[in-house]
TORKOL-4160 file (C-alpha; in steps of 0.2 Angstrom, whole numbers, padded with zeros to 4 digits, m for minus):
309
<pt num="1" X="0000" Y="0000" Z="0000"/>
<pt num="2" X="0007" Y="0016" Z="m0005"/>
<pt num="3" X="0003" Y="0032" Z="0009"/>
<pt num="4" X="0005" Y="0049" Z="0001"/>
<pt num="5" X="0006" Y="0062" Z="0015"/>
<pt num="6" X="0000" Y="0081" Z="0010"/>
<pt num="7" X="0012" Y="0096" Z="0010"/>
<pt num="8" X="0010" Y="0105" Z="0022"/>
<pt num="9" X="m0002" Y="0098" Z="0035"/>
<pt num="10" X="m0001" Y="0098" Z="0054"/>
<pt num="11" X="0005" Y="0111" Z="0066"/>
<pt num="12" X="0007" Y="0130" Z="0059"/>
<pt num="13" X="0014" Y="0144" Z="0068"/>
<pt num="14" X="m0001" Y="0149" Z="0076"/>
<pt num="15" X="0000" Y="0133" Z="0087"/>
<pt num="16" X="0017" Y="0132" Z="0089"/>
<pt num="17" X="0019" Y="0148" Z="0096"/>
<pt num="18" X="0002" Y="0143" Z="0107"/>
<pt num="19" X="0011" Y="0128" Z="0113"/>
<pt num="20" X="0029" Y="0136" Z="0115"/>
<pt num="21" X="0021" Y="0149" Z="0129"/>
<pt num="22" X="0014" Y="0137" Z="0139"/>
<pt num="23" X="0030" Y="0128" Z="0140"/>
<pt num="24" X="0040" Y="0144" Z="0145"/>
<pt num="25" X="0028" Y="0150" Z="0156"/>
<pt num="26" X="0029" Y="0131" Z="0165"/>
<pt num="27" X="0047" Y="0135" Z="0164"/>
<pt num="28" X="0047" Y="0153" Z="0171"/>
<pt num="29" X="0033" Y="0148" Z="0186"/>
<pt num="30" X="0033" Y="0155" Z="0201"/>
<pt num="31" X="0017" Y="0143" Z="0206"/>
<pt num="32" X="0005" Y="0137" Z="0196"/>
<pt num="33" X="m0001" Y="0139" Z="0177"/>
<pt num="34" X="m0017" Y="0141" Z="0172"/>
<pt num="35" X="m0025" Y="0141" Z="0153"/>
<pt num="36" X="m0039" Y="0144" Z="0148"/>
<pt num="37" X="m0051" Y="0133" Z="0138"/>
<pt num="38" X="m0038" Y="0120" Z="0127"/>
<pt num="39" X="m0024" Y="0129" Z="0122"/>
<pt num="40" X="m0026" Y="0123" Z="0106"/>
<pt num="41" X="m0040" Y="0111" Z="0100"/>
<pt num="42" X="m0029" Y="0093" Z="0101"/>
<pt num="43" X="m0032" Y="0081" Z="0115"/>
<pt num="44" X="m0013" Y="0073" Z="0115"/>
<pt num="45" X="m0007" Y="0092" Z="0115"/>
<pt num="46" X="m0015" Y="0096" Z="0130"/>
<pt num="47" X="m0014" Y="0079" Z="0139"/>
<pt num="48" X="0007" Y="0082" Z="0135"/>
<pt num="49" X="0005" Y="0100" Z="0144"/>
<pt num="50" X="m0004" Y="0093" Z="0158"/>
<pt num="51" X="0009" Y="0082" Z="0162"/>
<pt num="52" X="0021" Y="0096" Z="0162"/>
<pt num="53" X="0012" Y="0103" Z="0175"/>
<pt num="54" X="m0002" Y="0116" Z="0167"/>
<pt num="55" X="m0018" Y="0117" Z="0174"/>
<pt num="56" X="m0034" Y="0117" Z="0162"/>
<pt num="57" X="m0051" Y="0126" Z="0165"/>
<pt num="58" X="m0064" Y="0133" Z="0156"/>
<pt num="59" X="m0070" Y="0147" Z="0167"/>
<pt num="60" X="m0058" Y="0160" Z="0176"/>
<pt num="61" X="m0069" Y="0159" Z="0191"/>
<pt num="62" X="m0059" Y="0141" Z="0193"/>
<pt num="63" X="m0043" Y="0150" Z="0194"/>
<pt num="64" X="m0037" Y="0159" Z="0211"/>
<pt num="65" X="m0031" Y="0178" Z="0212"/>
<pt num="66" X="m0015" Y="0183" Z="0208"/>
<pt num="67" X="m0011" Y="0167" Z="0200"/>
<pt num="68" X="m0003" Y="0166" Z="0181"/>
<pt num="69" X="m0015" Y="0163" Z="0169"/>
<pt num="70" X="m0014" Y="0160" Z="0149"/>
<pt num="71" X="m0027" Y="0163" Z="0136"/>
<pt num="72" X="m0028" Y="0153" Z="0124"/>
<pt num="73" X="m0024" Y="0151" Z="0103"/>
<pt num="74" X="m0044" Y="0155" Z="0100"/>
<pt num="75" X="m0043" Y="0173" Z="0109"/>
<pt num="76" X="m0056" Y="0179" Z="0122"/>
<pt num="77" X="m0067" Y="0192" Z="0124"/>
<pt num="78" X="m0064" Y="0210" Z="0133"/>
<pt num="79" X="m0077" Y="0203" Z="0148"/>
<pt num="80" X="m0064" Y="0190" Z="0152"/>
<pt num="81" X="m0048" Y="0201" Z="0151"/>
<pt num="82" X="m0059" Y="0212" Z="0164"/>
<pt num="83" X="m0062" Y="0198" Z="0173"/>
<pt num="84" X="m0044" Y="0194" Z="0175"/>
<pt num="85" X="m0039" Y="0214" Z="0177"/>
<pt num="86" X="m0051" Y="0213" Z="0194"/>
<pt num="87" X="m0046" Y="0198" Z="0199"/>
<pt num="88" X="m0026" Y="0202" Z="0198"/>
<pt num="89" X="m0021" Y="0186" Z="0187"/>
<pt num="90" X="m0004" Y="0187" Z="0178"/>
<pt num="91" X="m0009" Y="0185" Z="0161"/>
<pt num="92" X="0000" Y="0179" Z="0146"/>
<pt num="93" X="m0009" Y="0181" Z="0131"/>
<pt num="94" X="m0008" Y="0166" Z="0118"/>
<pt num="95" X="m0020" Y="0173" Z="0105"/>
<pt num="96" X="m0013" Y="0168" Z="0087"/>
<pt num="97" X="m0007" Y="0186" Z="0080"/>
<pt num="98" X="m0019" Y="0180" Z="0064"/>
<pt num="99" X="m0034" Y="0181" Z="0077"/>
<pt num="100" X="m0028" Y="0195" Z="0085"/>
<pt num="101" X="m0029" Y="0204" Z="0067"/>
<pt num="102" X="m0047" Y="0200" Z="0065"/>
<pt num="103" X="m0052" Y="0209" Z="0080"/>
<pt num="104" X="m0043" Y="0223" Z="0076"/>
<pt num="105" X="m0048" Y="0223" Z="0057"/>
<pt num="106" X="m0068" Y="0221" Z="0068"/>
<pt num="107" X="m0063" Y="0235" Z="0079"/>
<pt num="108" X="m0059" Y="0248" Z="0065"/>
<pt num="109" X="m0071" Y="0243" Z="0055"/>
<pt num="110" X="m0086" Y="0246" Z="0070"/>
<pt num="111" X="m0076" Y="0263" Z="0075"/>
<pt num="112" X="m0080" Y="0271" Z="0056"/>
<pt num="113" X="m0098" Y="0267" Z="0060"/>
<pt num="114" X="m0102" Y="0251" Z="0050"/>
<pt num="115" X="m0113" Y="0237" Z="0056"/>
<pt num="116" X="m0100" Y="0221" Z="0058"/>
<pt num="117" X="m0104" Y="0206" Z="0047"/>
<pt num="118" X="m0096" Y="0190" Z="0056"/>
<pt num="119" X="m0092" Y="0176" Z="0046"/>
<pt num="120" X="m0090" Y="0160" Z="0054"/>
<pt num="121" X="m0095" Y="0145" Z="0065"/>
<pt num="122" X="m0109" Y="0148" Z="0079"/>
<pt num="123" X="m0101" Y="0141" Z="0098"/>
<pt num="124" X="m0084" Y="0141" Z="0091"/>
<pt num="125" X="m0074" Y="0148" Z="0104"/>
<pt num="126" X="m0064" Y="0158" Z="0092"/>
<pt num="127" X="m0080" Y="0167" Z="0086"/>
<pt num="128" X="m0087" Y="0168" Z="0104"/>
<pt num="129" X="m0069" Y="0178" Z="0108"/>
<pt num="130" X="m0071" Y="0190" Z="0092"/>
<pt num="131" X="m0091" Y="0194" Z="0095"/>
<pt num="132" X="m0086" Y="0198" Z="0114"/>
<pt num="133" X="m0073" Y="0212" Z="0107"/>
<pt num="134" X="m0081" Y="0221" Z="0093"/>
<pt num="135" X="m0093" Y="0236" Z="0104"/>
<pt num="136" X="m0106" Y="0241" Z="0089"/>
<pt num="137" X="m0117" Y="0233" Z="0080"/>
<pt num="138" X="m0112" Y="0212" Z="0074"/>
<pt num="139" X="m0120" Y="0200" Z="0066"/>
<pt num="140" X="m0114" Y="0180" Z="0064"/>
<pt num="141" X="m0116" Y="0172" Z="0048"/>
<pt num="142" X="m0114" Y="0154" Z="0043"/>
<pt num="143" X="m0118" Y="0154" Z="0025"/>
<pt num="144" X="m0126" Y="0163" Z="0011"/>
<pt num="145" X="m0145" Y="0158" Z="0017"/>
<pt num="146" X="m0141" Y="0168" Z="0033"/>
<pt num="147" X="m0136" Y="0185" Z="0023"/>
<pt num="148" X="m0152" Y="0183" Z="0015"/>
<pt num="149" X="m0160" Y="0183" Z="0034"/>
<pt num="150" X="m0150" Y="0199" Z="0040"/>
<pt num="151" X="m0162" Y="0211" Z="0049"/>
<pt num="152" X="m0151" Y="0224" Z="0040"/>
<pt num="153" X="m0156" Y="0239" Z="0028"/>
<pt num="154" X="m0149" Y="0236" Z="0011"/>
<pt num="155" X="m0141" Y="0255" Z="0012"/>
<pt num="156" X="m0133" Y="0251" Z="0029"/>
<pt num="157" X="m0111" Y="0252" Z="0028"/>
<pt num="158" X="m0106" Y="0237" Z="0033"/>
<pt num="159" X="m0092" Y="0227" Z="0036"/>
<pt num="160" X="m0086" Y="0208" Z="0036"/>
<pt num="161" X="m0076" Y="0197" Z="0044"/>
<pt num="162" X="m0070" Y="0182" Z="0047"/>
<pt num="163" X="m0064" Y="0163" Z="0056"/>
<pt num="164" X="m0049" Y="0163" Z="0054"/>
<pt num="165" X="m0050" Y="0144" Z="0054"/>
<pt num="166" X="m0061" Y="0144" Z="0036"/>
<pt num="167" X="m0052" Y="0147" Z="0017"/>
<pt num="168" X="m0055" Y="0158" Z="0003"/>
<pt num="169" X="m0064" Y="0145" Z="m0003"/>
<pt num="170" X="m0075" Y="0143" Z="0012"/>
<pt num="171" X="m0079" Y="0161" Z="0015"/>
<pt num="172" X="m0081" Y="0164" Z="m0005"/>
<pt num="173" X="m0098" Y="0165" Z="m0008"/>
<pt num="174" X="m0105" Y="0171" Z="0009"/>
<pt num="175" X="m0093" Y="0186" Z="0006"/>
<pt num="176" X="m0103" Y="0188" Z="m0013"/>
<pt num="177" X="m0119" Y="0186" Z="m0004"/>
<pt num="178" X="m0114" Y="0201" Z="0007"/>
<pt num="179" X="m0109" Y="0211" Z="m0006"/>
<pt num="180" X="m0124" Y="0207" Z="m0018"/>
<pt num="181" X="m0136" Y="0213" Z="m0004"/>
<pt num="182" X="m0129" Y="0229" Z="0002"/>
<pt num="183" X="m0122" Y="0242" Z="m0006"/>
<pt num="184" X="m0109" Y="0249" Z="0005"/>
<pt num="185" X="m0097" Y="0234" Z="0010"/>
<pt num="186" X="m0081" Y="0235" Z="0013"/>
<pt num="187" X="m0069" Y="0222" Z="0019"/>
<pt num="188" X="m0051" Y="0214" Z="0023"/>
<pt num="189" X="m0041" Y="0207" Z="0008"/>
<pt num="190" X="m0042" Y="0189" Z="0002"/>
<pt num="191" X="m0022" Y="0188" Z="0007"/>
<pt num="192" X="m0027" Y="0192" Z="0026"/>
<pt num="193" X="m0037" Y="0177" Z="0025"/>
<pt num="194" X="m0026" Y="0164" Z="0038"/>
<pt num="195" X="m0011" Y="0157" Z="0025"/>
<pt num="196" X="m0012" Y="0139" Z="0037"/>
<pt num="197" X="m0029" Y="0134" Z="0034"/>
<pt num="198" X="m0031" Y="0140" Z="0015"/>
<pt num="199" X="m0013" Y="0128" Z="0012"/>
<pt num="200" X="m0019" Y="0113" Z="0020"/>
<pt num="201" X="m0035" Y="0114" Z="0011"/>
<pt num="202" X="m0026" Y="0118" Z="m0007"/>
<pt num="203" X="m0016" Y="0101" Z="m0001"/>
<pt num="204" X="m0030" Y="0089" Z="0000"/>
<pt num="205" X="m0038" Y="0096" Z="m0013"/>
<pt num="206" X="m0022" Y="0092" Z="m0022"/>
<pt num="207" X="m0020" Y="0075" Z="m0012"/>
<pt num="208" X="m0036" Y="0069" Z="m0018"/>
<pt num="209" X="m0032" Y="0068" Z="m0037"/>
<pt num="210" X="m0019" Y="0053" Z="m0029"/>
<pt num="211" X="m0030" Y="0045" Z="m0018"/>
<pt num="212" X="m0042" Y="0034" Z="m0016"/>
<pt num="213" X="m0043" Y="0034" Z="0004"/>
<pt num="214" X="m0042" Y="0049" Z="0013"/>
<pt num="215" X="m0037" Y="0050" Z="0031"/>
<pt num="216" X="m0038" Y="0066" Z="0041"/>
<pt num="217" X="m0028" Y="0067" Z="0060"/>
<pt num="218" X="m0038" Y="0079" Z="0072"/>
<pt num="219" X="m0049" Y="0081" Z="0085"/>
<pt num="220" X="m0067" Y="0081" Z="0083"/>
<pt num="221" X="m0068" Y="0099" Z="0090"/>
<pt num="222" X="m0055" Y="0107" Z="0077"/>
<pt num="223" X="m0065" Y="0116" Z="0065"/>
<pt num="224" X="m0050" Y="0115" Z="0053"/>
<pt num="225" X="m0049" Y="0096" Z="0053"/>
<pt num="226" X="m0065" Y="0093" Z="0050"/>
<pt num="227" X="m0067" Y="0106" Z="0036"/>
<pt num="228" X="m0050" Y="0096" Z="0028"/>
<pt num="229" X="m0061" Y="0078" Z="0032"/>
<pt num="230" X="m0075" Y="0087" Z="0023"/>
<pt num="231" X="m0068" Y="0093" Z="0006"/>
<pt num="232" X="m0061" Y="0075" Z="0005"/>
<pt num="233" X="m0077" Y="0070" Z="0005"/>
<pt num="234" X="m0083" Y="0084" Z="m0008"/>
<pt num="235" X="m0069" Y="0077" Z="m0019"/>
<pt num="236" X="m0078" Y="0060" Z="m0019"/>
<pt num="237" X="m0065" Y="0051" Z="m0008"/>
<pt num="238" X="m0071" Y="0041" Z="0008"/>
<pt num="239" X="m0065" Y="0052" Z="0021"/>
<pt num="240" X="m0062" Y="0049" Z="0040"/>
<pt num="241" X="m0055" Y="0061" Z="0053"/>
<pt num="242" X="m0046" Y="0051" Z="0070"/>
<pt num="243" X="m0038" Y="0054" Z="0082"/>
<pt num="244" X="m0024" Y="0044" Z="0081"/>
<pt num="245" X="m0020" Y="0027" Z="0076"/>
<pt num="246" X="m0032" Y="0016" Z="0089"/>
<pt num="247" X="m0047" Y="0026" Z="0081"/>
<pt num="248" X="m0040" Y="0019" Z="0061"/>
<pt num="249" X="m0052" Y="0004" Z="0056"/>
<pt num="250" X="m0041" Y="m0005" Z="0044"/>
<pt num="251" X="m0057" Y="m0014" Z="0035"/>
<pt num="252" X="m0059" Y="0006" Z="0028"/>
<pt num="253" X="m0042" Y="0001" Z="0018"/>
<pt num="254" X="m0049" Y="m0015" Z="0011"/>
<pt num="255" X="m0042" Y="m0017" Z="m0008"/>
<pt num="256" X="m0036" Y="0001" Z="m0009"/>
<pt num="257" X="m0018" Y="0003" Z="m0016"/>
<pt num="258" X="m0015" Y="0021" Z="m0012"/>
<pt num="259" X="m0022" Y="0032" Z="0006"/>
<pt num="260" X="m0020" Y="0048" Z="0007"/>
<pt num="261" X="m0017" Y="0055" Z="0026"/>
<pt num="262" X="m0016" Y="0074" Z="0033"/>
<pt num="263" X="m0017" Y="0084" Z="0049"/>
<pt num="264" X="m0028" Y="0098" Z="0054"/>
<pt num="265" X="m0017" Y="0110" Z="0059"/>
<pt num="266" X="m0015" Y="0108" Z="0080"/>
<pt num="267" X="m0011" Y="0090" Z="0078"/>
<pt num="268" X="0006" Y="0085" Z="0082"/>
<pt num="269" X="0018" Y="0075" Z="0069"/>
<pt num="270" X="0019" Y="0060" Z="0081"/>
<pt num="271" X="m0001" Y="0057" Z="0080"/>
<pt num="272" X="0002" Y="0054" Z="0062"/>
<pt num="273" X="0016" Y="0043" Z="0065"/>
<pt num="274" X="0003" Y="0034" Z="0074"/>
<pt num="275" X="m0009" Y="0035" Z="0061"/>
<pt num="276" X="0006" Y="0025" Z="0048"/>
<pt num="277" X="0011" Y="0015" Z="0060"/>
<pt num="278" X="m0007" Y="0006" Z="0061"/>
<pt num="279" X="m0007" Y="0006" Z="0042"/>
<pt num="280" X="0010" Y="m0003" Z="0044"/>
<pt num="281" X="0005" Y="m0018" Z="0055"/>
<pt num="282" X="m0007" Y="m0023" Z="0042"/>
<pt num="283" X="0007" Y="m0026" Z="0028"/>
<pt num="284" X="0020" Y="m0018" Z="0019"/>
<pt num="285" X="0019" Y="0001" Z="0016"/>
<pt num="286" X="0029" Y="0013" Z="0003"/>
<pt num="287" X="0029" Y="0032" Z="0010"/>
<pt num="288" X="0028" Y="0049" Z="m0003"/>
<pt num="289" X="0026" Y="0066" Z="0003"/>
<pt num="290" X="0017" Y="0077" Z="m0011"/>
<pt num="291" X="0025" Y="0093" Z="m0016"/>
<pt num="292" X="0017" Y="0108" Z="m0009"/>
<pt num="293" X="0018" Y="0122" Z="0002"/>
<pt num="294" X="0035" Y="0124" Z="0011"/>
<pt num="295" X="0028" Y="0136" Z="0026"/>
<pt num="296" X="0042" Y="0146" Z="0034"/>
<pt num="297" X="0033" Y="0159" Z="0044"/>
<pt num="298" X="0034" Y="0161" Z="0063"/>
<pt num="299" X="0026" Y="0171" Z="0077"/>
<pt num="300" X="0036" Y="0181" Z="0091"/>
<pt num="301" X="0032" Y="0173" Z="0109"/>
<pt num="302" X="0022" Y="0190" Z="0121"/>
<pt num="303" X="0037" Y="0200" Z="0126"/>
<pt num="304" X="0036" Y="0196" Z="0144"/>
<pt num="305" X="0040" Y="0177" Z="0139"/>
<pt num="306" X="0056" Y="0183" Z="0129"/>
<pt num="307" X="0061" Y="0197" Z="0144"/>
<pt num="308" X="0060" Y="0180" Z="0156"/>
<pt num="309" X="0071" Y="0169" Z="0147"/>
């Protein structure tokens, strides 16, 4: 069986940097260290931090004042970083700078007036985070149907946004519904659109023309693996997103000479190790690795991390 591995996949520098506070802060401790909400959505990432000694919650009334405290990936609202100002914590801010870009791009846009147009997943902690920062006037969309519904009048300058966990091709005609509908829109560049998730999904889309299986590593709550396990799909490959290798059902690779694998982007290289190695014990395997996308960009670590160390 041949397994073609997509290029890139797995952790961008969004994560990384996520990851890489949590382990100075542990370094740097002077008690315990507290994140909020999973750092990053991947159950081996956090379960590894745990064991390191970081301390999980997902309210900061479970955190005690004056203790350090880090926010995670997804990025938080203003009533939380109020919450923390009253109660004292120390606070180190993990918010990916692609996130943090969104808000301000929300925040501008709502200071010239216009009504803010959210693109993006309902729940999703990262939208939660970016409605809770924006002060005027914000409306979440998921799809063209709900731009039709807007309570909005037509002449009304608006604005959109969006996840930074959905593509080009994901926000593409949402964004053409908006503009079709009012007649005063403005909004961010297609290049300000998160450069992770439109590669990864440019790479299965890619993978898929080699395929006949498609394999995609990451949690169930990652936005990003499940939209990589659904374009599979789109592309007529049976797809399945797992966890790891315990969750691969071998009898889905029955007769197929070629499986394609790739990795949302906060799973960790050694869960797809885990994911071949399964493959492996079934009978002999040939590895390829597609051309693509040779990501080189990196995210400075908050300024207090750097002073520290």
């Amino acid at each position: 069986m041949k397994i073609i591995l997509a290029q890139p996949r797995g952790f961008c520098a969004g994560v990384v940097r996520a990851i890489d506070v949590v382990e100075r802060a542990l370094e740097n401790r002077n008690g315990p260290v507290y994140v909020r909400h999973e750092i990053v959505h991947n159950r081996r990432v956090v379960d590894d931090l745990k064991a390191k000694g970081a301390h999980f919650v997902e309210d900061l009334s479970e955190v005690p004042n004056g203790s350090t405290t880090i926010f995670s990936a997804h990025g938080v609202s203003h009533a939380v970083e109020d919450d923390a100002r009253r109660r004292r914590l120390h606070v180190v801010d993990a918010t990916c700078p692609l996130v943090s870009k969104v808000h301000k791009q929300g925040q501008r846009y709502s200071s010239l007036g216009r009504t803010i147009i959210l693109i993006g997943h309902a729940g999703h902690v990262e939208i939660e985070g970016t409605l809770g920062r924006i002060s005027g006037p914000v409306y979440l969309v998921e799809n063209r149907e709900d731009v039709a519904n807007l309570p909005i009048a037509i002449d009304t300058p608006v604005a959109y946004i969006t996840q930074t966990t959905l593509s080009v091709d994901d926000t593409r005609s949402t964004i053409e519904a908006v503009k079709n509908r009012f007649t005063d829109v403005i909004g961010p560049e297609t290049r300000d659109i998160c450069y992770a998730t439109q590669n990864r999904q440019t790479a299965v889309r890619d993978l898929c023309r080699h395929v006949e299986r498609l394999l995609v590593v990451g949690s169930a709550n990652s936005s990003n693996s499940n939209r990589l396990r659904e374009i599979g799909s789109e592309c007529g490959i049976p797809s399945y997103l797992v966890a790891d290798g315990s969750e691969v059902d071998l009898s889905w690779l029955a007769g197929v000479k070629t499986v394609g694998i790739t990795a949302g982007a906060s799973a960790p290289d050694v869960l797809v190790d885990d994911v071949i190695a399964t493959i492996g014990s079934a009978g002999p395997i040939e590895i390829e690795t597609l051309d693509g996308v040779e990501e080189k960009i990196t995210f400075r670590l908050p300024p207090e991390l750097l002073e520290a160390s």
